[in-house]
RODO-2510 file (C-alpha; in nm, 4 decimals, decimal comma):
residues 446
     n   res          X          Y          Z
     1     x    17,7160     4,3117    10,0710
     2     x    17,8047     4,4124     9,7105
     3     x    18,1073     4,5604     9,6526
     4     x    18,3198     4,7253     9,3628
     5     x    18,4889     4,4262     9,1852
     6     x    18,8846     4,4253     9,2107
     7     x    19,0475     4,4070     8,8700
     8     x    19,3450     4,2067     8,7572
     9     x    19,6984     4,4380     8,6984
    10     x    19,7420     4,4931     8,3882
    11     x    20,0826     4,3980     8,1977
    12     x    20,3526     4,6462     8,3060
    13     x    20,7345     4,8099     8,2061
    14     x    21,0149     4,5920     8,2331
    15     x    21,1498     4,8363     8,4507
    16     x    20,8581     4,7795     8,7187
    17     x    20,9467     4,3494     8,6392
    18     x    21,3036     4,3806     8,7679
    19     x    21,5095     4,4880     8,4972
    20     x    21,7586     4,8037     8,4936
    21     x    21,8632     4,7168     8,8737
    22     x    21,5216     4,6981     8,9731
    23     x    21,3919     4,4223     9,2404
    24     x    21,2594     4,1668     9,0866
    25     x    20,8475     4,0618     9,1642
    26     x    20,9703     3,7419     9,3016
    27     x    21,1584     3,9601     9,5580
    28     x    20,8695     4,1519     9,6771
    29     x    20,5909     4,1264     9,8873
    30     x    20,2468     4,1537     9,7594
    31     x    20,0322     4,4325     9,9345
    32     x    19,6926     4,5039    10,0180
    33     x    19,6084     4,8398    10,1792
    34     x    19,2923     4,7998    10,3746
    35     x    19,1900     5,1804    10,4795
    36     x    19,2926     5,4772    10,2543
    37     x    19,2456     5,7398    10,4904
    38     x    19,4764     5,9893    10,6831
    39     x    19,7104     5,7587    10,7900
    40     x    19,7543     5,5359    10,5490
    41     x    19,7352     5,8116    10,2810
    42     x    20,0222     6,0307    10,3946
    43     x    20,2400     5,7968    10,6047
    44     x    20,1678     5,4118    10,5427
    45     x    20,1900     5,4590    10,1811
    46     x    20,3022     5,8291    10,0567
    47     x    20,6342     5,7788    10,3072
    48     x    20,6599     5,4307    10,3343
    49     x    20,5493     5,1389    10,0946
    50     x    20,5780     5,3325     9,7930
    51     x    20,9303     5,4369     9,8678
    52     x    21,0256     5,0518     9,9571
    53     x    21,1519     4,8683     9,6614
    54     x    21,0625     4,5103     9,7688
    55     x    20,7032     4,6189     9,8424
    56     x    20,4254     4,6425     9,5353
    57     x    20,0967     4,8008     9,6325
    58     x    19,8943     4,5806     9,4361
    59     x    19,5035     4,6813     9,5824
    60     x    19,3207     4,9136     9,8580
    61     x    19,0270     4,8945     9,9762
    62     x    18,8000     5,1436    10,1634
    63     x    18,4492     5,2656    10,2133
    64     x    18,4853     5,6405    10,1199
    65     x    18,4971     5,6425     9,6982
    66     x    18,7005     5,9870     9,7053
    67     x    18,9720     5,8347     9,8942
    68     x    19,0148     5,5100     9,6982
    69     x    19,0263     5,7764     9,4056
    70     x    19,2894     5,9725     9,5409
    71     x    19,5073     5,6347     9,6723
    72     x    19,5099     5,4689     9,3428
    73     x    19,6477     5,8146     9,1660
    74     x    19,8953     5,8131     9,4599
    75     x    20,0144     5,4353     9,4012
    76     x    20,0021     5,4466     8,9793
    77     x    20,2031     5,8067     8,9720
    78     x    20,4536     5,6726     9,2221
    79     x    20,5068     5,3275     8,9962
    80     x    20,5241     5,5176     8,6579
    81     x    20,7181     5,7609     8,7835
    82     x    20,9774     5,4734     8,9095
    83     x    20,9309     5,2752     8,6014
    84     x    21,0536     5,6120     8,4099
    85     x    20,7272     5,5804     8,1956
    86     x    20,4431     5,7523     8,1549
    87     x    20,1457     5,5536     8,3034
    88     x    20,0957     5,2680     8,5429
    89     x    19,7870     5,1182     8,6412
    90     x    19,8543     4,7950     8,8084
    91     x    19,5941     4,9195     9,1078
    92     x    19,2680     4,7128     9,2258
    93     x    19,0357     4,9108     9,4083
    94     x    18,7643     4,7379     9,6302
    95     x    18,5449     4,8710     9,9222
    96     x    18,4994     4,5569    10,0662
    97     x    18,7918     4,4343    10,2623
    98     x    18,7138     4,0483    10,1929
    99     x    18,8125     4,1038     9,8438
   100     x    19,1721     4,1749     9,9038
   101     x    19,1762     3,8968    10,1841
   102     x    19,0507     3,6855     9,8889
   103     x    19,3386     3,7537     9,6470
   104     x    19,5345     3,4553     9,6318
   105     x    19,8491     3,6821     9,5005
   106     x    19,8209     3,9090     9,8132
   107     x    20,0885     3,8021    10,1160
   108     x    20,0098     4,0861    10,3417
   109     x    19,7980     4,3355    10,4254
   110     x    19,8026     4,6933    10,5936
   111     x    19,5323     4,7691    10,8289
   112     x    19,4700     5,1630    10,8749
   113     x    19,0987     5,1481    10,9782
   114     x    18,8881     5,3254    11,2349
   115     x    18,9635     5,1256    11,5665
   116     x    18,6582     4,9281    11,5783
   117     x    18,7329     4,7655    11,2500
   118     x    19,0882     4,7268    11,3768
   119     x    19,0736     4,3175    11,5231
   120     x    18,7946     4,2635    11,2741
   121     x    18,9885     4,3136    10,9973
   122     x    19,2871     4,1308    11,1729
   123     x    19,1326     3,7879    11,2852
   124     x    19,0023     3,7948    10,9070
   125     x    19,3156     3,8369    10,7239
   126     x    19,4892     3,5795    10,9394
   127     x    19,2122     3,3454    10,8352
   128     x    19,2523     3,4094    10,5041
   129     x    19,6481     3,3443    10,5549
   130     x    19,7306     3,7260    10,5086
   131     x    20,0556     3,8992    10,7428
   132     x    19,9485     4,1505    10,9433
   133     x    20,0656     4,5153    10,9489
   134     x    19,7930     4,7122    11,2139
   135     x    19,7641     5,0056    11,3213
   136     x    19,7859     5,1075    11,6773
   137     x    19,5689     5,0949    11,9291
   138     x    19,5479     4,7631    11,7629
   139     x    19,1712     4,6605    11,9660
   140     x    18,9454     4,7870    12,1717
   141     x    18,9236     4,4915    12,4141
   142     x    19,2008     4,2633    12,5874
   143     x    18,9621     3,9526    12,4646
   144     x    19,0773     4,0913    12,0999
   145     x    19,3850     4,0948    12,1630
   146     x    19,4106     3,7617    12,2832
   147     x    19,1973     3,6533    11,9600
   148     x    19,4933     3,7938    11,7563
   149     x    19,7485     3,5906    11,9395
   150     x    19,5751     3,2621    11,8689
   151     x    19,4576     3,3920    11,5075
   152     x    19,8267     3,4810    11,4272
   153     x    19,9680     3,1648    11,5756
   154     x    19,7549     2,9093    11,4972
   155     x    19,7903     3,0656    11,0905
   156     x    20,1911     3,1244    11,1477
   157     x    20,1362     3,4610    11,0358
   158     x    20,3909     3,7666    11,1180
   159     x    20,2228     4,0296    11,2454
   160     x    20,3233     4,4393    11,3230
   161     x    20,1722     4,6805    11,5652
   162     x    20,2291     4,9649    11,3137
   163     x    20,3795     5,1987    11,5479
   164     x    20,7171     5,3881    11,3938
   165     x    20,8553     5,5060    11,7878
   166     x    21,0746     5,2332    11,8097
   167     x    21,2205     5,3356    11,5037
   168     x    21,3887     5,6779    11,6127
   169     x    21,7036     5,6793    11,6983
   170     x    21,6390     5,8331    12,0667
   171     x    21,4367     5,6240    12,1212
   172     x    21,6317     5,2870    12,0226
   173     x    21,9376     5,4101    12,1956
   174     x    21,7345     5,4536    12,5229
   175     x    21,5889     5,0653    12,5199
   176     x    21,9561     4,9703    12,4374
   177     x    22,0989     5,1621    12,7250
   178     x    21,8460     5,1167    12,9670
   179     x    21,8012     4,7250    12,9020
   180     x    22,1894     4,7249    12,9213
   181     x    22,1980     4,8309    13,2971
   182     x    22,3471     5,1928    13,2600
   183     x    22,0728     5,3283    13,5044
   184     x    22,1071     5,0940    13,8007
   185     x    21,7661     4,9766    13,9076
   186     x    21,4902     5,1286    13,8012
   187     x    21,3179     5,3392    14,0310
   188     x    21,0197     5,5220    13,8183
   189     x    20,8841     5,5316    13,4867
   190     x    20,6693     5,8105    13,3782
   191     x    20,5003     5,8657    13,0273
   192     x    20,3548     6,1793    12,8935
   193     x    20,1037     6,1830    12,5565
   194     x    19,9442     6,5819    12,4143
   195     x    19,5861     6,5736    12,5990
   196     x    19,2864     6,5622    12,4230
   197     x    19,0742     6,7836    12,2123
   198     x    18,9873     7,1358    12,3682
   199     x    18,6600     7,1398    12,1840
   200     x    18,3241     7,0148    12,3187
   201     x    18,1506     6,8839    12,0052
   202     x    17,7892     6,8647    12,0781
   203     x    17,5042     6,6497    11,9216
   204     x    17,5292     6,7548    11,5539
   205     x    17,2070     6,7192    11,3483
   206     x    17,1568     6,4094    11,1397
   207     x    17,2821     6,4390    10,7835
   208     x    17,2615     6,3304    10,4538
   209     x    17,4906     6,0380    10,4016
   210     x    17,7827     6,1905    10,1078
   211     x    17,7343     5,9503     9,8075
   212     x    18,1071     5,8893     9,8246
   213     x    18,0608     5,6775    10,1682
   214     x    17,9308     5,3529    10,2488
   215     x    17,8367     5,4436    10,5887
   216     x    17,6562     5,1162    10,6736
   217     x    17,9840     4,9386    10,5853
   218     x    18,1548     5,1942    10,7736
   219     x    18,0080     5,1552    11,1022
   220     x    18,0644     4,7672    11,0484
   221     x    18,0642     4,5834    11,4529
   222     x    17,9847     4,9349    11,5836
   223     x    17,6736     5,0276    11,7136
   224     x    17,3941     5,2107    11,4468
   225     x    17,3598     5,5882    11,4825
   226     x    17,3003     5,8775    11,2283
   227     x    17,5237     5,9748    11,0188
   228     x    17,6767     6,3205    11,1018
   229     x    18,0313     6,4570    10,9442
   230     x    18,1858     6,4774    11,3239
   231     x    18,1337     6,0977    11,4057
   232     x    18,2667     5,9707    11,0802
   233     x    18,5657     6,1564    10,8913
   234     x    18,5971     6,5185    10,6386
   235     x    18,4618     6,4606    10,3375
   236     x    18,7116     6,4178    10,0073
   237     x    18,9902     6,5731    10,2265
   238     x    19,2538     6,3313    10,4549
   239     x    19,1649     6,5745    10,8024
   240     x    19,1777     6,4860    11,1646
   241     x    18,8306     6,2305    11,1424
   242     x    18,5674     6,3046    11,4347
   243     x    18,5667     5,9246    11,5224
   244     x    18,8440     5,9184    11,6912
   245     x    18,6995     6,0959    11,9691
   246     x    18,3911     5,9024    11,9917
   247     x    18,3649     5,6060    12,1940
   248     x    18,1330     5,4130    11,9902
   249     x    18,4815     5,3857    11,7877
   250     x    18,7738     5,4557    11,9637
   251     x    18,9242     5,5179    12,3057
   252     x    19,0432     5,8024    12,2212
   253     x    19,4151     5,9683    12,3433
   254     x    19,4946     5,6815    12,6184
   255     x    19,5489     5,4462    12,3303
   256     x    19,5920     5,6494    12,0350
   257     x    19,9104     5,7889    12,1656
   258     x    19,9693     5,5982    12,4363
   259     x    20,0334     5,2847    12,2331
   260     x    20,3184     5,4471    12,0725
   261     x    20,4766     5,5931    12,4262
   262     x    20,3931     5,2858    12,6642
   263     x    20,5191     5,0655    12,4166
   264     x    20,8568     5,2403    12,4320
   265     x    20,8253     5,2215    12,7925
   266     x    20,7962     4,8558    12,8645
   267     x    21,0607     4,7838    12,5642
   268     x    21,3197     4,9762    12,8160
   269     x    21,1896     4,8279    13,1157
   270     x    21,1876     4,4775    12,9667
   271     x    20,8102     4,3744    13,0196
   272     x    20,6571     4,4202    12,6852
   273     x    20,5470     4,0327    12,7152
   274     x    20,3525     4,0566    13,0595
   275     x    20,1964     4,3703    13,2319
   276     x    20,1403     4,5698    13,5819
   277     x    19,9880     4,4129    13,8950
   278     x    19,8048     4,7171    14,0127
   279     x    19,6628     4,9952    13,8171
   280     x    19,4603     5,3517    13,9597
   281     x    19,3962     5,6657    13,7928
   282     x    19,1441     5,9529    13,7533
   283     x    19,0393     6,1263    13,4604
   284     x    18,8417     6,4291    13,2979
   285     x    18,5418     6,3414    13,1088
   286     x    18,3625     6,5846    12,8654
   287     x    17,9948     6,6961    12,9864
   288     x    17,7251     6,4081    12,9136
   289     x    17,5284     6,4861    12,5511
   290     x    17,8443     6,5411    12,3828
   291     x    17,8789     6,3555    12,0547
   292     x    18,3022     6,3733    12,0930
   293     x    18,2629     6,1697    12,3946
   294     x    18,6482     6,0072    12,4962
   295     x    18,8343     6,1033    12,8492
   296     x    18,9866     6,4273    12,7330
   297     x    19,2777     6,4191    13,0233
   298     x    19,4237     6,1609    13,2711
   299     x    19,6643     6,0295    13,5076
   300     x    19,6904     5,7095    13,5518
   301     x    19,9568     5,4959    13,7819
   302     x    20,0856     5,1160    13,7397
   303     x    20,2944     4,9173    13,9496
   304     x    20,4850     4,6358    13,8710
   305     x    20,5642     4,3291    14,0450
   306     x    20,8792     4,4355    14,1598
   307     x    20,7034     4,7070    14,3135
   308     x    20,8278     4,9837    14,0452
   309     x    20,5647     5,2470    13,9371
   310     x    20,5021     5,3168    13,6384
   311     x    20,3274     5,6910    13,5966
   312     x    20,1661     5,7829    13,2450
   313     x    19,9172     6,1437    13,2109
   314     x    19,8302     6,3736    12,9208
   315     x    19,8647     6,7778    13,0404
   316     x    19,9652     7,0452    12,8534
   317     x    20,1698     7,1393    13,1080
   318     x    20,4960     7,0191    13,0967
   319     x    20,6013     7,1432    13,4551
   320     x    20,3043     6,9479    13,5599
   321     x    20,3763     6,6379    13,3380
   322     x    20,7865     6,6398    13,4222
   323     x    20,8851     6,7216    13,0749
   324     x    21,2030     6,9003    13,0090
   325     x    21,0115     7,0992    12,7387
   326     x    20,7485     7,1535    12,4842
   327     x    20,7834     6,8380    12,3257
   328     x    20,4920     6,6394    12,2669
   329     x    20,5119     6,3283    12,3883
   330     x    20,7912     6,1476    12,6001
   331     x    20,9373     5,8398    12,8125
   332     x    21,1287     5,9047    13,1240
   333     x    21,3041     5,6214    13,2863
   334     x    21,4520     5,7205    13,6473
   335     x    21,7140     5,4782    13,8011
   336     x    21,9675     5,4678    14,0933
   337     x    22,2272     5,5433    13,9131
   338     x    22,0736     5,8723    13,7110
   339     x    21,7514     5,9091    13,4526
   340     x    21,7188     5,8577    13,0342
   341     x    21,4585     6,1064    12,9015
   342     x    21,3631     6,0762    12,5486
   343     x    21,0858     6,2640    12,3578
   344     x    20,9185     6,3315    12,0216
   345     x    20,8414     6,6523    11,8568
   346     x    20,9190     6,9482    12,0306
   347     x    21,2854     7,1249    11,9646
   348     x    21,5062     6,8745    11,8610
   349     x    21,8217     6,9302    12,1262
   350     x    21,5152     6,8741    12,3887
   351     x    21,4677     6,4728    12,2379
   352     x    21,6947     6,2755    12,4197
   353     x    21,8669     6,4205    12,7282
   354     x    22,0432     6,2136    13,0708
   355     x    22,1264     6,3249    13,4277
   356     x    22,4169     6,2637    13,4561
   357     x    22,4686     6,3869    13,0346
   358     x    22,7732     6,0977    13,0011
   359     x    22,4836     5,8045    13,0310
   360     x    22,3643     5,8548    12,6618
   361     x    22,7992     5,8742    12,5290
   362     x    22,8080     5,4669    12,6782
   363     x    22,9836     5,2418    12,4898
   364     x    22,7880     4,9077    12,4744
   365     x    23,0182     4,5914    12,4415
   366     x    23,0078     4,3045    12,2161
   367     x    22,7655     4,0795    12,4599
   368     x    22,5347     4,3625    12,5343
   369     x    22,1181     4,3532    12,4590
   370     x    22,0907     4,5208    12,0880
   371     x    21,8155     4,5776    11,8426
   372     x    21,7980     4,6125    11,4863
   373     x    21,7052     4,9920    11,3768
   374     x    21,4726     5,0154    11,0821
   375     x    21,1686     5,1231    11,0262
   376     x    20,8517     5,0299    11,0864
   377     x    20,7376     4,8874    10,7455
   378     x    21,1063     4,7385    10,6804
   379     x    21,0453     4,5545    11,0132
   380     x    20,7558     4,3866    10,8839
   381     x    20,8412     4,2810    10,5180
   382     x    21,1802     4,1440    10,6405
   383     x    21,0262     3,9179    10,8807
   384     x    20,7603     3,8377    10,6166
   385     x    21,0796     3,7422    10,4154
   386     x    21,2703     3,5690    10,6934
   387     x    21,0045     3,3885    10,8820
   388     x    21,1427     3,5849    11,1623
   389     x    20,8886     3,7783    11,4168
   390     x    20,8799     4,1445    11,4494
   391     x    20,9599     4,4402    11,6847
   392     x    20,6327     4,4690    11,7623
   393     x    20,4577     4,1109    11,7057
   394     x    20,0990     4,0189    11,8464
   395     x    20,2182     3,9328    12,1844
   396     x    20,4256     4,2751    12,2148
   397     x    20,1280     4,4901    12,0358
   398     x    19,8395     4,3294    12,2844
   399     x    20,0367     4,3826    12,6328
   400     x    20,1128     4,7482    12,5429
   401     x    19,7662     4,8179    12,4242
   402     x    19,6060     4,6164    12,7432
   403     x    19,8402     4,8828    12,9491
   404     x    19,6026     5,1653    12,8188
   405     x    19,3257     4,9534    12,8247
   406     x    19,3292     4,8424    13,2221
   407     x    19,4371     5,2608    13,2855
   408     x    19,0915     5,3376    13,1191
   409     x    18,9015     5,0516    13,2856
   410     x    19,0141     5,1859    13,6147
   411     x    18,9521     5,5345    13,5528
   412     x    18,5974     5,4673    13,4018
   413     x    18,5348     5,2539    13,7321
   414     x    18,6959     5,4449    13,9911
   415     x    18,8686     5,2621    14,1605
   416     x    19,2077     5,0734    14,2035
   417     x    19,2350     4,7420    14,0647
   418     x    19,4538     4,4274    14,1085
   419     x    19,5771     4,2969    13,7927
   420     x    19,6968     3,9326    13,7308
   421     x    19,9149     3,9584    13,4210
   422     x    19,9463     3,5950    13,3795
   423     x    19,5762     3,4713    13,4001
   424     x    19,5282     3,8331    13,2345
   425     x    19,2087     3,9037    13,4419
   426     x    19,1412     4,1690    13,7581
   427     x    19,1810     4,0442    14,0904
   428     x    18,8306     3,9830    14,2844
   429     x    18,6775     4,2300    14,0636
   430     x    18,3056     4,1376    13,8718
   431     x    18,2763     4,4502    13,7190
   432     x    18,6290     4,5355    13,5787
   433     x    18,6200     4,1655    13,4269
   434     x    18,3348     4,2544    13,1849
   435     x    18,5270     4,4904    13,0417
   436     x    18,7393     4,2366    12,9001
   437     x    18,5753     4,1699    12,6239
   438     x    18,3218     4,5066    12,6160
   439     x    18,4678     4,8439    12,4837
   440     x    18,3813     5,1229    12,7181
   441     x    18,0960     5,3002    12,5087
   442     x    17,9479     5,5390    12,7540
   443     x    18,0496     5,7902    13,0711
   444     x    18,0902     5,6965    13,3921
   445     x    17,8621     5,6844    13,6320
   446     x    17,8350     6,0375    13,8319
***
């Protein structure tokens, strides 16, 4: 497929080199932004690379011409503006993703695609001896997730499940409490993630693709349909896209927020490396026609093999959900000896409360379980740097996105089902096994 050709930097400030207490280009990671939409627009690189001083965005790539616009002023203003000149432009633009993988001065790459392109995208740049910064829900399969785990392995890359929870202080304190014994056994673990979309988008009528969009390259390994604006993204604006409620692309709110909040979860609870033995749930579906298509609300219920359940729903209801308050999302882990709640958004002195209120003032000693704090993106370029592994490496990022993905499997089915976390495959069960390597793409049966 033809695609826009990727142009050498051009020669650039002293400043930008090193000089004037600068970090120097052989101190920095080259990288690659593959996706230039919402996410990666406002967060991944307005908030995060550009701010990081061993990072150089040195190309992006994405199908929607606007956006690559509107990323490459981002990138060259940020770099002048830090070089203390007046211009930069030391930006490649492609829309073809194989061109960055192809750059031999590229180490790593960012990966802020629609879902379906999400293990795509990842096998390929491990291939092409690329690290691997994804965004969450990082597949739509557990068969892709265990591709990663080879791909990342077998190339020694470092990988990142680009989720930033681990990297609030609440948050880290709980793991480091909880994984330090300061609740006693663990009886419960319950999860709460903002439930879908009220809106019922219906069939929209087929459109005229916007010259700006490569729609075939869009869709990529999804299936063909017509374009509308509500399957595919706002055009030449960074708004909520309509693909991420539409199955054909994503799961929708089990694994867009619930990779974030289950991953927090299992970090505390210590099994972030193997999974549940039993998962049931039930769910509410939208009406069958509807274009915006994913579960809009659900309960679902694990169980470990120690027997501890592990409850996660979406409600707007926090008396419902067992939130302390309007935050929206949380992770509350209830032991013998009392229970850690922590939360994000909502009113700030609501975030991180204990019963009893002296388990989060703890002292930990000098022998006790502790992680680094830092965030997400520092996480990845130091272990780039180090050879080390990451908070959140392949292993950690597939077992808390298979946690969503067996909760939807079993709500989609109906049923209970016995999970073998070792073998990673259901128990005695035909038709929840070919869902290991099929995304759920329709309703289910009524």
């Amino acid at each position: 497929m033809a695609a826009t050709a990727i142009a050498a930097p051009m020669i650039v400030p002293s400043t930008v080199l090193g000089a004037q207490g600068q970090v120097a280009p052989s101190e920095r990671i080259n990288v690659g932004m593959i996706g230039v939409g919402r996410q990666a627009y406002l967060v991944n690189l307005k908030q995060q690379f550009l701010t990081m001083p061993d990072v150089q965005v040195v190309a992006l790539c994405d199908v929607d011409r606007w956006r690559l616009e509107e990323g490459k002023k981002l990138v060259e203003q940020q770099y002048a503006k830090r070089a203390g000149t007046g211009g930069y432009s030391g930006c490649a633009t492609c829309k073809d993703f194989t061109e960055v993988l192809g750059r031999a001065d590229i180490q790593a790459v960012m990966i802020s695609t629609p879902d379906h392109w999400h293990a795509p995208i990842a096998l390929a740049a491990a291939e092409a001896k690329k690290h691997v910064s994804l965004e969450k829900p990082i597949t739509r399969t557990i068969a892709e997730g265990q591709a990663i785990i080879a791909a990342m392995r077998a190339h020694d890359r470092v990988f990142r499940m680009d989720s930033e929870m681990r990297s609030y202080d609440n948050f880290h304190r709980m793991a480091e409490l909880v994984r330090n014994g300061v609740l006693g056994d663990i009886k419960a673990i319950r999860v709460g993630v903002p439930a879908g979309d009220d809106v019922d988008c219906p069939q929209t009528p087929d459109m005229p693709v916007p010259e700006d969009l490569d729609y075939e390259l869009w869709q990529g390994p999804a299936p063909r349909a017509p374009y509308t604006q509500e399957r595919v993204h706002p055009p030449r604006e960074f708004g909520r896209p309509g693909w991420m409620r539409v199955l054909d692309y994503c799961d929708g709110m089990i694994t867009n927020w619930g990779t974030h909040f289950l991953d927090i979860a299992q970090w505390c609870f210590g099994t972030e490396r193997t999974g549940p033995v039993e998962v049931d749930g039930k769910g509410v579906w939208p009406e069958p026609g509807k274009l915006w298509n994913v579960m809009k609300t659900f309960e679902v219920t694990y169980r470990f093999q120690d027997g501890t359940p592990l409850y996660y729903e979406n409600t707007r209801d926090p008396k419902v959900s067992g939130a302390l308050g309007a935050c929206s999302a949380y992770v509350k882990l209830e032991g013998t000896k009392g229970w850690i709640y922590g939360a994000f958004g909502g009113p700030t002195e609501l975030r991180f409360k204990a019963e009893p209120e002296w388990l989060l003032d703890v002292k930990l000693g000098p022998t006790a379980i502790r992680f680094p704090l830092k965030s997400d993106k520092q996480d990845f370029i130091d272990a780039i740097k180090t050879g080390g592994r990451t908070l959140e490496d392949e292993e950690v990022g597939h077992r808390t996105t298979s946690l969503c993905h067996l909760g939807h499997i079993a709500i989609h089915l109906g049923q209970p089902l016995k999970w073998d976390p070792n073998k990673e495959r259901f128990v005695d069960n035909e038709a929840a096994n070919a869902y290991l390597d099929n995304p759920i793409r329709t309703l289910p049966a009524r």
